[in-house]
C-alpha atoms as a printed R data frame, in Angstrom:
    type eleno elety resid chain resno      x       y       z
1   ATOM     1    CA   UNK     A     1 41.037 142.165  92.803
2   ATOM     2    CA   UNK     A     2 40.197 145.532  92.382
3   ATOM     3    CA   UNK     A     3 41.468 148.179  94.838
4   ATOM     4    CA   UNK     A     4 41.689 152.083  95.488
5   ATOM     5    CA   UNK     A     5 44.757 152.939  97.325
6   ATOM     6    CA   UNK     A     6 44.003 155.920  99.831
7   ATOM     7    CA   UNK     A     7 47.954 157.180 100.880
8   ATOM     8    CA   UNK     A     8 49.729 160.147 102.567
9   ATOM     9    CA   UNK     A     9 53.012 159.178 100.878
10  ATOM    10    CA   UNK     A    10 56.064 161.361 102.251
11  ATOM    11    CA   UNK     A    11 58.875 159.583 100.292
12  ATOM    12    CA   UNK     A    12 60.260 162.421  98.325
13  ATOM    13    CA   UNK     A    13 59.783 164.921 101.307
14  ATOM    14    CA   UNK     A    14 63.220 164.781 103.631
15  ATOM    15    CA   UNK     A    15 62.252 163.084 106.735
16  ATOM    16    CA   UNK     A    16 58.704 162.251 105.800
17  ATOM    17    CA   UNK     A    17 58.212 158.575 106.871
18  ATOM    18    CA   UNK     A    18 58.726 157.043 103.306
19  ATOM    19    CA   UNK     A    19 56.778 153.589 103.960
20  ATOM    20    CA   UNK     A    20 53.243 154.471 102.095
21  ATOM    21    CA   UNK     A    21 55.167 153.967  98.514
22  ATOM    22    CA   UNK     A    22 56.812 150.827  99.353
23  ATOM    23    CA   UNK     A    23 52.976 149.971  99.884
24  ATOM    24    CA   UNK     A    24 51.804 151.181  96.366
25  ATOM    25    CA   UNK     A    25 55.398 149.627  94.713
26  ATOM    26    CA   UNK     A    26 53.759 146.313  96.532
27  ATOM    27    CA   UNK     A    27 50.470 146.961  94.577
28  ATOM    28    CA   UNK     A    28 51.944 147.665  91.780
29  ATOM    29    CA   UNK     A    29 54.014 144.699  91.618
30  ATOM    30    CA   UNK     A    30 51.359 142.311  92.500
31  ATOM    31    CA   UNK     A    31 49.517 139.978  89.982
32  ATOM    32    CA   UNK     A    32 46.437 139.490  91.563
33  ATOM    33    CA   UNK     A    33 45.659 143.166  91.831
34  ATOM    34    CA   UNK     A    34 44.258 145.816  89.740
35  ATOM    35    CA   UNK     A    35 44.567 149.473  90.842
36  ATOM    36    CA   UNK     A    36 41.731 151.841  90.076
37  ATOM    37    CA   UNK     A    37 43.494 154.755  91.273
38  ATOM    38    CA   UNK     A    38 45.423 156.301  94.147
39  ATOM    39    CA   UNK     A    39 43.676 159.019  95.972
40  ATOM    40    CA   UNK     A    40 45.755 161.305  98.367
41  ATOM    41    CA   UNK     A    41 45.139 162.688 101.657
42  ATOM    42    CA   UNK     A    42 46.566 165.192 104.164
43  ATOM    43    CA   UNK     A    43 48.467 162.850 107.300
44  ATOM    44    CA   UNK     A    44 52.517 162.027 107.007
45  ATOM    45    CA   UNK     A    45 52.296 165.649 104.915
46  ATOM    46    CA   UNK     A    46 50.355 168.215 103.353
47  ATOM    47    CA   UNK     A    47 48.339 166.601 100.928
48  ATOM    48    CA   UNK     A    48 50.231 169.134  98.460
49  ATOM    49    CA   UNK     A    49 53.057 167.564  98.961
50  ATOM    50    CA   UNK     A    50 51.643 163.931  98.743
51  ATOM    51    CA   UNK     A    51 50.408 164.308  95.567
52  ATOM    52    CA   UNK     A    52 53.574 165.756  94.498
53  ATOM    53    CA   UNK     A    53 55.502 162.587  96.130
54  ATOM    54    CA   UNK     A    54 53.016 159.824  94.693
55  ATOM    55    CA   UNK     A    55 53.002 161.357  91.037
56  ATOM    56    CA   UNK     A    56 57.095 161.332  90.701
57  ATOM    57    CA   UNK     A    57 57.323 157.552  91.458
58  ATOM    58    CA   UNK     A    58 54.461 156.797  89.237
59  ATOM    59    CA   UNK     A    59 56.269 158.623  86.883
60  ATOM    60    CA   UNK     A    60 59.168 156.474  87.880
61  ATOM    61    CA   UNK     A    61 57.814 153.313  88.074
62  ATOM    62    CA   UNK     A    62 56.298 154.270  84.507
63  ATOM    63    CA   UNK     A    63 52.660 153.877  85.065
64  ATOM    64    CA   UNK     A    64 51.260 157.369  84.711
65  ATOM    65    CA   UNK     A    65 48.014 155.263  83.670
66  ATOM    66    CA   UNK     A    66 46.910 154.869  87.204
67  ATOM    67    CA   UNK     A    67 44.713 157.786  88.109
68  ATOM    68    CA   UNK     A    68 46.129 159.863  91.022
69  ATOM    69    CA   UNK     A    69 43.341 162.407  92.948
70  ATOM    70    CA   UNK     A    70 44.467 164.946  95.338
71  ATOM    71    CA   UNK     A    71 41.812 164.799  98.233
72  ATOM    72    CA   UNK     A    72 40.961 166.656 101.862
73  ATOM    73    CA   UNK     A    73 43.454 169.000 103.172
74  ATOM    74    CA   UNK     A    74 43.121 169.230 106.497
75  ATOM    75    CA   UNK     A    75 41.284 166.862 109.126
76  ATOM    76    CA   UNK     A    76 37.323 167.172 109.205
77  ATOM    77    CA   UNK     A    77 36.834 169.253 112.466
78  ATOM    78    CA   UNK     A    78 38.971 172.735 112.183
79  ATOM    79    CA   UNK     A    79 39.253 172.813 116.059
80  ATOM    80    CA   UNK     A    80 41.909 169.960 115.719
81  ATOM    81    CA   UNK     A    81 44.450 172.091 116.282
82  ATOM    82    CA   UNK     A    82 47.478 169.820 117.617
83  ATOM    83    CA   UNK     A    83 47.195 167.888 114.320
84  ATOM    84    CA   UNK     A    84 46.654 170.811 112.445
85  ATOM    85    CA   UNK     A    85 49.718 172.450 113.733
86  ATOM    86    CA   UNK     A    86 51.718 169.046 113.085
87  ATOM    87    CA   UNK     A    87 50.405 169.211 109.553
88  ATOM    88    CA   UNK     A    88 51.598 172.943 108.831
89  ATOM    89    CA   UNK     A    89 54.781 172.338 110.328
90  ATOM    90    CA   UNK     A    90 55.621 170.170 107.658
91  ATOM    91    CA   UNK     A    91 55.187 172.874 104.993
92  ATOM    92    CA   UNK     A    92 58.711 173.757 105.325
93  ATOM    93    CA   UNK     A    93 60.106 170.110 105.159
94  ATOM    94    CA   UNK     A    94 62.055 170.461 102.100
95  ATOM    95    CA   UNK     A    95 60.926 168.392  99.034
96  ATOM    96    CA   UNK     A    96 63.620 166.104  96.483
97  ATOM    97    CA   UNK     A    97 60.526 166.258  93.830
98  ATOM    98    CA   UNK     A    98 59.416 168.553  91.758
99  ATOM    99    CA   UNK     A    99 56.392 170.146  92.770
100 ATOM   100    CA   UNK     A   100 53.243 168.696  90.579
101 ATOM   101    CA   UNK     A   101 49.750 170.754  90.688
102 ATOM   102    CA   UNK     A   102 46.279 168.903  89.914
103 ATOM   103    CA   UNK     A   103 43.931 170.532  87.642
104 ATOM   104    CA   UNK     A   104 39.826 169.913  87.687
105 ATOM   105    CA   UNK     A   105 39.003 166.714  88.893
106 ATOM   106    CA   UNK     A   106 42.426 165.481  89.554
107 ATOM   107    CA   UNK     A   107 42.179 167.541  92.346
108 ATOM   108    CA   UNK     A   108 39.024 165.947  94.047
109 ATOM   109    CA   UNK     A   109 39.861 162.480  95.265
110 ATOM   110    CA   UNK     A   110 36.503 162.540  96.933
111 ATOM   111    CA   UNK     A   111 34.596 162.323  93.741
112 ATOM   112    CA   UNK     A   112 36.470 159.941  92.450
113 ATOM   113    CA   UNK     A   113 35.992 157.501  95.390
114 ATOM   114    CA   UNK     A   114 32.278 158.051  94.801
115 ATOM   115    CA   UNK     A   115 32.056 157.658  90.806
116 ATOM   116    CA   UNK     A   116 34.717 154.960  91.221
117 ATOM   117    CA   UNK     A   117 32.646 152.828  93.761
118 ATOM   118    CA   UNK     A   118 29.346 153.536  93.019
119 ATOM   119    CA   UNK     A   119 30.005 152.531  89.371
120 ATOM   120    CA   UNK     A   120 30.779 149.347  90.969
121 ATOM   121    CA   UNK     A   121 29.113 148.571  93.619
122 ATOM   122    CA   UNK     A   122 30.218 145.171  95.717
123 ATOM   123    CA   UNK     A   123 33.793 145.239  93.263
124 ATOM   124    CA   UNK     A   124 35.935 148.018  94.657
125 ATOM   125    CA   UNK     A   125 38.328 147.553  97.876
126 ATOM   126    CA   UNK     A   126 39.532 150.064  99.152
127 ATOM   127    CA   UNK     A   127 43.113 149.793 100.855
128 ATOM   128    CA   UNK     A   128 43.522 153.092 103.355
129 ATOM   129    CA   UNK     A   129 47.106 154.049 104.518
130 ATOM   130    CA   UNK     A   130 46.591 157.244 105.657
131 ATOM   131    CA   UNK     A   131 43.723 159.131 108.024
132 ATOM   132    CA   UNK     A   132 40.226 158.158 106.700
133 ATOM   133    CA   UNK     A   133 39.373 162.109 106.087
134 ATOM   134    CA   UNK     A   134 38.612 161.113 102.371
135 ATOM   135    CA   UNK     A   135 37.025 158.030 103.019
136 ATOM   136    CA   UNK     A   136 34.754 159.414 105.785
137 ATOM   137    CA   UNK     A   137 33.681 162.714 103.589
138 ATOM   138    CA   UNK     A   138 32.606 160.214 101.189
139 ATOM   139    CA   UNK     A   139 30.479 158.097 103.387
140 ATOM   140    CA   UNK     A   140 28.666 161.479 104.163
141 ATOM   141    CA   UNK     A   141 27.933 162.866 100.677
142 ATOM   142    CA   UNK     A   142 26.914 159.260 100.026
143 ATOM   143    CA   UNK     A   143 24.758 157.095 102.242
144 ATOM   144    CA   UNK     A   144 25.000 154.358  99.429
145 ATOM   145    CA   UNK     A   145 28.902 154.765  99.004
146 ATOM   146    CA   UNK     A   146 29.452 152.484 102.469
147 ATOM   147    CA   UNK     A   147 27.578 149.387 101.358
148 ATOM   148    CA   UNK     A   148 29.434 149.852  97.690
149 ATOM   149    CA   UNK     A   149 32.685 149.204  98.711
150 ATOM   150    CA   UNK     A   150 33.228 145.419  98.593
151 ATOM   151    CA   UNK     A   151 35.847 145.940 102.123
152 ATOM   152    CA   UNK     A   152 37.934 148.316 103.824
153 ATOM   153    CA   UNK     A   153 41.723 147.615 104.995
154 ATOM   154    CA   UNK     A   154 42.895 150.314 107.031
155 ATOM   155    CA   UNK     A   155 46.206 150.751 108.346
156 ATOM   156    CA   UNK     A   156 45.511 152.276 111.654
157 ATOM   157    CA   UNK     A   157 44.532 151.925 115.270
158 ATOM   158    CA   UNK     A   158 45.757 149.264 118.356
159 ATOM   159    CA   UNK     A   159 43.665 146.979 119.651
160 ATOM   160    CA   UNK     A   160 45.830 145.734 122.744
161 ATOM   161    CA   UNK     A   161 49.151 147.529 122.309
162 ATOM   162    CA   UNK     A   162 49.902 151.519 122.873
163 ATOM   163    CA   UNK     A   163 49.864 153.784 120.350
164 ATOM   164    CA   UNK     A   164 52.580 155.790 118.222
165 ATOM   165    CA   UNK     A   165 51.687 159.365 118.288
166 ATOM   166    CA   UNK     A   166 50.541 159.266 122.024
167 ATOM   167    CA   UNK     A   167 49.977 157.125 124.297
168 ATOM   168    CA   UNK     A   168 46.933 156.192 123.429
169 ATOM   169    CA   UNK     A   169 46.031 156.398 119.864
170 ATOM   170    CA   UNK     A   170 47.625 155.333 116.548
171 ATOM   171    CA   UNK     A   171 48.954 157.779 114.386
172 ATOM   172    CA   UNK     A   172 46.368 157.498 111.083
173 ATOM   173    CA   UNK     A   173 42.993 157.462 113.740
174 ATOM   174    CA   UNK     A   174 44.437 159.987 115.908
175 ATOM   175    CA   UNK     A   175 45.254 162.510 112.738
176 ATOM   176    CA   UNK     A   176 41.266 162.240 112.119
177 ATOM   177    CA   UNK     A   177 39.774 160.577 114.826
178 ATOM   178    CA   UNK     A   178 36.150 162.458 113.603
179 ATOM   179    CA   UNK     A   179 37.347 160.667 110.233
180 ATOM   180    CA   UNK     A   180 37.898 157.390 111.831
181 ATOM   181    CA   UNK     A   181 34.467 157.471 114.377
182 ATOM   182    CA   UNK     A   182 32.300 158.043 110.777
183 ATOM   183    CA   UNK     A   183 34.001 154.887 109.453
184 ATOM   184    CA   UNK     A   184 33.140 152.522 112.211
185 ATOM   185    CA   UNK     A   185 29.907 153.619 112.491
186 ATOM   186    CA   UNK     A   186 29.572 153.237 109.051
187 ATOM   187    CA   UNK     A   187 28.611 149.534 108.093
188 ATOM   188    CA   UNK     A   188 31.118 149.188 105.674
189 ATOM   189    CA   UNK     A   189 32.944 145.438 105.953
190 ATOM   190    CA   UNK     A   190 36.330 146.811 108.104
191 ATOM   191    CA   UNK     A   191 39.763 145.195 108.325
192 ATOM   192    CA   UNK     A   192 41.980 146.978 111.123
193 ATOM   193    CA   UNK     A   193 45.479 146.329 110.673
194 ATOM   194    CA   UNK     A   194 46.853 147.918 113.805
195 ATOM   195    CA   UNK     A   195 50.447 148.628 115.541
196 ATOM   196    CA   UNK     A   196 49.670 145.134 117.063
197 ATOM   197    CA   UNK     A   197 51.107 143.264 113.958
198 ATOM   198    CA   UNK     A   198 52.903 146.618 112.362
199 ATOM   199    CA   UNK     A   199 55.312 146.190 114.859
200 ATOM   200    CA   UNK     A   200 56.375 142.767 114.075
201 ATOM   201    CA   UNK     A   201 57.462 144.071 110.637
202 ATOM   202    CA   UNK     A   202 60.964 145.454 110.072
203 ATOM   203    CA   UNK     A   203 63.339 146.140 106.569
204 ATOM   204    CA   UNK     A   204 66.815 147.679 108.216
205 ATOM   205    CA   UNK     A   205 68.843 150.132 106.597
206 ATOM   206    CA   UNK     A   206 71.043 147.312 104.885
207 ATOM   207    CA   UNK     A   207 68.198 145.757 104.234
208 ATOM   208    CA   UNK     A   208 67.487 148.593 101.968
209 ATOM   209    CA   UNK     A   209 70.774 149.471 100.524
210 ATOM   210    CA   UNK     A   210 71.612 146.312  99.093
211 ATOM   211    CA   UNK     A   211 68.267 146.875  97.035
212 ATOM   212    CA   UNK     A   212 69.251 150.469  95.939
213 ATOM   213    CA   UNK     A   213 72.788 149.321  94.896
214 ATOM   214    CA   UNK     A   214 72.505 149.092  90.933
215 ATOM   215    CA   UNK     A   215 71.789 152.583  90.884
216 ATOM   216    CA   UNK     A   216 68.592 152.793  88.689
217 ATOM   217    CA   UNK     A   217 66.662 156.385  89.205
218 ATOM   218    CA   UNK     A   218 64.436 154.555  91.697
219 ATOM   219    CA   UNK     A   219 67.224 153.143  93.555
220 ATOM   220    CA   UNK     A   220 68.601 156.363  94.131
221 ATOM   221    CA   UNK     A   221 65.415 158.575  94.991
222 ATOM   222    CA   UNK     A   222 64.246 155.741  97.431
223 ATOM   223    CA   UNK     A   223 67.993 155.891  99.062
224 ATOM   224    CA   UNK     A   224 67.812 159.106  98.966
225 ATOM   225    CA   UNK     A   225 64.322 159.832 100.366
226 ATOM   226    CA   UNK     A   226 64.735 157.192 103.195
227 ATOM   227    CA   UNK     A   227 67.892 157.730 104.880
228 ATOM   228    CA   UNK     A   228 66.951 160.565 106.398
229 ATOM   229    CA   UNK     A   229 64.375 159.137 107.934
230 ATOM   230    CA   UNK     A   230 66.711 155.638 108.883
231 ATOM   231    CA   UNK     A   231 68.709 158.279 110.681
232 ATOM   232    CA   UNK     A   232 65.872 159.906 112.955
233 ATOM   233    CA   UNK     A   233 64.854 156.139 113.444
234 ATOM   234    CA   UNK     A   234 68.407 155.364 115.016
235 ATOM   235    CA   UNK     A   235 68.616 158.678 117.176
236 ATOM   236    CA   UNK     A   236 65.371 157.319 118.707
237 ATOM   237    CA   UNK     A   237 66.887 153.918 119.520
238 ATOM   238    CA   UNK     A   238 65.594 151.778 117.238
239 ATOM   239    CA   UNK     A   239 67.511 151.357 113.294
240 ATOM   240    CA   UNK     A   240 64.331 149.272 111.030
241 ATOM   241    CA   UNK     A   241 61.491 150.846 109.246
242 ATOM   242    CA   UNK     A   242 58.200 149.473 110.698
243 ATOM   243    CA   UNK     A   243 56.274 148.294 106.992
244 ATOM   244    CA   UNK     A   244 52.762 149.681 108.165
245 ATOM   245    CA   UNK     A   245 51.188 150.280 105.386
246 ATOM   246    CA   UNK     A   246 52.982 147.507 103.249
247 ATOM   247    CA   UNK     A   247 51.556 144.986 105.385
248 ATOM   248    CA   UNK     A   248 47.979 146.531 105.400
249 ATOM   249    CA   UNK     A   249 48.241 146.277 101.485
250 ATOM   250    CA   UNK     A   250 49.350 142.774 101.581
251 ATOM   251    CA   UNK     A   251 46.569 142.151 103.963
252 ATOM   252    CA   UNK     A   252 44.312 143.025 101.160
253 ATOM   253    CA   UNK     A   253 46.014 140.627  98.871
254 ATOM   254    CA   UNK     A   254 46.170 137.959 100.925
255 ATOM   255    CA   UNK     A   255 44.096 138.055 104.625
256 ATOM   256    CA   UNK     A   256 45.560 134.324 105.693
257 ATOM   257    CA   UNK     A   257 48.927 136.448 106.445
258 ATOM   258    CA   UNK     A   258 46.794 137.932 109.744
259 ATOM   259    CA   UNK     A   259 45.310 136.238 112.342
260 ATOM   260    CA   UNK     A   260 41.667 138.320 112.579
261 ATOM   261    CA   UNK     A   261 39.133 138.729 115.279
262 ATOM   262    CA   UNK     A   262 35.660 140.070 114.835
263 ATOM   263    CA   UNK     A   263 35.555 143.149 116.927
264 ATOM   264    CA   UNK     A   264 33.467 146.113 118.071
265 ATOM   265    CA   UNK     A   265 35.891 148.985 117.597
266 ATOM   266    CA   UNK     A   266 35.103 152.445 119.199
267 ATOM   267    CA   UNK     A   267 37.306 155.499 118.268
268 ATOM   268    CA   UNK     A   268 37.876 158.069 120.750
269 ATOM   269    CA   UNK     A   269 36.450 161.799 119.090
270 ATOM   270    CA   UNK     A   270 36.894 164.037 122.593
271 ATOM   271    CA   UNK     A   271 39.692 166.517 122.555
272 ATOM   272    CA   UNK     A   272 41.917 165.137 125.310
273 ATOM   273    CA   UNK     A   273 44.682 162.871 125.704
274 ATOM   274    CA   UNK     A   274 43.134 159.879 124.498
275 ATOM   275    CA   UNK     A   275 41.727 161.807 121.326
276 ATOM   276    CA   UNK     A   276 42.143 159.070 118.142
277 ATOM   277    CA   UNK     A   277 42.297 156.379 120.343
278 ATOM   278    CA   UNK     A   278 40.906 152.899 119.044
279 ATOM   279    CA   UNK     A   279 38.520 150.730 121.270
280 ATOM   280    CA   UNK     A   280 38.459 147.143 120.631
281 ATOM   281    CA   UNK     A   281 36.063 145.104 122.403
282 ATOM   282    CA   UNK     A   282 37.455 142.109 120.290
283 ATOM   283    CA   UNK     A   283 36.740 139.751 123.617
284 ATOM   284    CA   UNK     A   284 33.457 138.259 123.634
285 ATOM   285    CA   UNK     A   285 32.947 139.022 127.451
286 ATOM   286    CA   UNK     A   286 34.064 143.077 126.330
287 ATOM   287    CA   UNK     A   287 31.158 142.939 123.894
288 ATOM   288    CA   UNK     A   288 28.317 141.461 126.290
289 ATOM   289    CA   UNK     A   289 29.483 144.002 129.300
290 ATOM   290    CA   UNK     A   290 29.324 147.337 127.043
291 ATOM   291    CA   UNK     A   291 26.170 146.115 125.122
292 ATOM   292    CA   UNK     A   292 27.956 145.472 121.385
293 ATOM   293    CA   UNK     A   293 25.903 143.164 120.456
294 ATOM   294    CA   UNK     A   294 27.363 143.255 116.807
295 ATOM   295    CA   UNK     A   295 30.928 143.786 115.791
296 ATOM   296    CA   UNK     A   296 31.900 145.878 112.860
297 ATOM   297    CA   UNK     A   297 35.274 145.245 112.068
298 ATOM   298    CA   UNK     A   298 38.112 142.289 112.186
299 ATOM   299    CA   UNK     A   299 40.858 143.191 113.600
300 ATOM   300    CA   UNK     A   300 44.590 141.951 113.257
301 ATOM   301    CA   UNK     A   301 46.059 140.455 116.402
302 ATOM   302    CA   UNK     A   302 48.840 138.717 115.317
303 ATOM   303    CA   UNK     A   303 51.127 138.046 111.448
304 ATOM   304    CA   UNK     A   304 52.761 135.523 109.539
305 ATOM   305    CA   UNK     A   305 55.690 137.983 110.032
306 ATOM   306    CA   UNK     A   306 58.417 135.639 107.897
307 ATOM   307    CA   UNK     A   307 56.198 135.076 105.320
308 ATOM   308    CA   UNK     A   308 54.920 138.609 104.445
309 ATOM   309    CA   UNK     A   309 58.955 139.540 104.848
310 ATOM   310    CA   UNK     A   310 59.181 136.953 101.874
311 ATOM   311    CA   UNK     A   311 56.320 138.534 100.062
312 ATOM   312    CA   UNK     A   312 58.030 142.111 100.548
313 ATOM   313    CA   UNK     A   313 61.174 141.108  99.717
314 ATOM   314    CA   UNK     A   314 60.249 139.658  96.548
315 ATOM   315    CA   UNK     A   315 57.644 142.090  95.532
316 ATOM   316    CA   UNK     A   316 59.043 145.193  96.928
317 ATOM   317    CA   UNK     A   317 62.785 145.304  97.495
318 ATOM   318    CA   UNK     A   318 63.977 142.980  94.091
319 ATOM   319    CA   UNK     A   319 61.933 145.003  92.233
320 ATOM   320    CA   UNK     A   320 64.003 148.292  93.364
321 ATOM   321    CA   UNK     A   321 67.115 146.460  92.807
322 ATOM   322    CA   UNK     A   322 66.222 145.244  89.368
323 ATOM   323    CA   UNK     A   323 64.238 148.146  87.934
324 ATOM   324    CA   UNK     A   324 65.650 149.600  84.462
């Protein structure tokens, strides 16, 4: 299969959550997958900074052939200021990576996405772990870059649970909810893979170190890059990693590790509490007394939690251990 990864990786920025790159080491490391490219996006951090992250462990994992776009920097309305704020507040995180410029069109993911897809129409999946800001921008430059894309699997949203960032909303929809609104109205074929099954996922810090123990140059930036954030994780009560966007990815790979529903998901655009939040008439009764008479999205409700640990494990965490 052929997929674009869309990521706001923060491994390599101290106290960025690190789990996006576990998700495109999981790509990487899968047979059945061919990546067209990686496109970043602002979210976890600056986009600057994400770029900067996902080029040192290409560069690391040795596969500097897989084109990496730097994309939107902000969120698409400027009057988001709370998430604005949170994203310039994480200019001064400090950075274990060398800062890494793009140059011409390595520094417009959302051209890619559209000369990428539209090259291909029906072929391309595209596997978002971040907001949908570069996803969404596309959609509007392109009315025919929607029905291109073969599907969409987004980490993002709830559809029964709370959310992460508030209350309310998921942190990915909630970063962009103007992003996330464009997408579900969009038509494209939608995969949600919400905090709903997320949260049945867990790798612990031992989990982690026994994988980082030969010392390789990957073992030691991932140790290094995630502990910090392992030690936030246990001031707030809880010690495991939640494998978000991991499990979106190997929802791509492999949908049978999901239980789906067909849904009709709404995402809340107003600028109150409840701003980013995900709507999920997903019950059939929801659907008939709001008028959805269609659905446009399946969304993830439950996970084959032991066997996508397996598939991480094996795919993920022995390849850190036995990287040379």
């Amino acid at each position: 299969m052929r997929i674009i990864i869309d990521t706001d990786p923060a491994m390599g920025t101290l106290a960025g959550d690190p789990e996006d790159s576990f998700a495109i080491m999981l790509a990487i490391n899968s047979p059945e997958v061919d990546i067209e490219g990686i496109t970043v996006v602002q979210g976890n951090v600056p986009a600057e900074k994400g770029f900067s992250n996902a080029s040192h462990l290409l560069d690391l994992l040795g596969r500097q052939d897989v084109p990496l776009k730097r994309g939107c920097l902000r969120p698409m309305n400027p009057r988001r200021s709370t998430q604005i704020r949170w994203l310039e507040r994480r200019y001064d995180s400090r950075q274990i990576v060398e800062k890494v410029e793009p140059t011409g069109k390595d520094a417009d993911a959302v051209s890619f996405l559209l000369e990428t897809v539209l090259a291909a129409p029906g072929e391309i999946s595209l596997v978002t772990i971040g907001p949908l800001t570069n996803v969404a921008v596309a959609m509007q430059r392109s009315p025919d870059f929607a029905r291109s894309v073969k599907r969409i699997v987004m980490m993002g949203g709830t559809a029964e649970c709370a959310g992460n960032i508030s209350p309310a909303a998921e942190f990915n929809y909630w970063q962009d909810p103007d992003a996330a609104d464009i997408v579900f109205r969009s038509g494209a074929d939608l995969t949600m893979v919400g905090l709903d099954v997320c949260h049945q996922t867990h790798l612990s810090p031992e989990q982690l170190q026994e994988s980082t123990r030969s010392g390789t140059a990957l073992g030691k930036f991932v140790q290094e890059a995630t502990e910090p954030w392992f030690n936030a994780r246990s001031r707030g009560g809880s010690r495991s990693l939640h494998l978000y966007d991991s499990l979106a990815t190997a929802v791509a790979i492999n949908a049978n590790l999901v239980t789906l529903e067909d849904s009709y998901v709404e995402i809340e655009t107003g600028d109150g509490p409840a701003q980013g939040m995900s709507v999920s008439h997903h019950k059939r009764f929801q659907r008939a007394i709001f008028g959805h008479a269609e659905t446009n999205a399946r969304v993830a409700l439950d996970v084959e939690a032991e066997t996508f640990s397996n598939l991480f494990r094996d795919r993920v965490l022995a390849f850190i251990l036995n990287e040379r």
